[in-house]
C-alpha positions in Angstrom: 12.8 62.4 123.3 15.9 60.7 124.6 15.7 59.3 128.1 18.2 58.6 131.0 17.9 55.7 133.7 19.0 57.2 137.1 21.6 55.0 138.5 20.2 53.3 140.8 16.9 52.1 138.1 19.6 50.9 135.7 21.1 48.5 138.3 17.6 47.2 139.7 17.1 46.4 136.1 20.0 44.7 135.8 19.0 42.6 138.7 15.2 41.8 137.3 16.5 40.5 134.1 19.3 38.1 136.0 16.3 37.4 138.2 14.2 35.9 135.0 17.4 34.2 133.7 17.5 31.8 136.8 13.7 31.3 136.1 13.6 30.1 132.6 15.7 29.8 130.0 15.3 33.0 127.5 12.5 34.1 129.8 15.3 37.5 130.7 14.9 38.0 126.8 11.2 38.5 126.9 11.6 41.1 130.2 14.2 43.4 128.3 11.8 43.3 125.1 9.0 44.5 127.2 10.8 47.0 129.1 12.5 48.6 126.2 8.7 48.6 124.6 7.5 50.4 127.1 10.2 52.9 127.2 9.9 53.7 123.8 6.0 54.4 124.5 7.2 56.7 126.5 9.1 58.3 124.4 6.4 58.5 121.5 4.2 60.2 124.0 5.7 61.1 127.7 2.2 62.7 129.0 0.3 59.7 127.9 0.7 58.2 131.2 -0.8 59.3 134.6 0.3 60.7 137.4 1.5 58.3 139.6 2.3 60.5 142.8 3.5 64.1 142.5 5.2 64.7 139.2 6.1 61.1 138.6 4.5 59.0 135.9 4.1 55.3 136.0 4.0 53.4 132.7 3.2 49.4 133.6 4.7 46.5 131.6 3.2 44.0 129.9 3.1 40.4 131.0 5.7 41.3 133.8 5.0 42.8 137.2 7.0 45.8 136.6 6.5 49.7 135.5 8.7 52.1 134.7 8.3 55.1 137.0 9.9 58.7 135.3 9.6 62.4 135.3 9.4 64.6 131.8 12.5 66.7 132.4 12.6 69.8 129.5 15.8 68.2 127.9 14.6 63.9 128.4 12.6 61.3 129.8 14.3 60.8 133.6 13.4 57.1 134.6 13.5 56.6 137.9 12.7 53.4 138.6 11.9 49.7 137.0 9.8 49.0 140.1 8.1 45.7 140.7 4.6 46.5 141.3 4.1 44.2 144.6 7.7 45.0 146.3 8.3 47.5 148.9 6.6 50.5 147.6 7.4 53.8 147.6 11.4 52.3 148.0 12.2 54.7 144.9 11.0 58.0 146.5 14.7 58.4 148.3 16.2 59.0 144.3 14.1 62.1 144.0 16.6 64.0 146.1 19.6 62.1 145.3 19.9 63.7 142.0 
């Protein structure tokens, strides 16, 4: 199942991976690895993962304090946010409507 980042998860992304490039060296390469295998185990089985709140899903990645938060829309995988896990919760909710 093909996915789509809403706009605003794409550009946080953006910004966690610059974020582990100041860190360490290579460390940024590690972050998109994990992220992208997440996503994919998303993709092999969207349900797999719980409800997170409402009829959003939450998929944690490894080794990083991030998860991928998305819905299972009938035609893709609709990721709405690569949250930190520790960072202003519920910050995400306001893309719900936005779409």
């Amino acid at each position: 199942m093909r996915f789509e980042f809403h706009p605003d998860a794409l550009e946080e992304y953006g910004r966690a991976a610059s974020h582990y490039t100041q860190q360490q060296e290579g460390l940024q390469h590690r972050f998109i690895e994990q992220v992208e295998l997440t996503i994919r185990r998303i993709q092999n089985d969207p349900e797999r993962y719980r409800f997170f709140e409402e009829d959003i899903r939450r998929s944690l990645t490894p080794f990083f304090p991030y998860a991928v938060l998305y819905t299972i829309e009938p035609e893709y995988i609709h990721i709405i946010a690569i949250a930190h896990c520790a960072r202003r919760p519920g910050y995400w909710k306001e893309r719900l409507t936005d779409d």
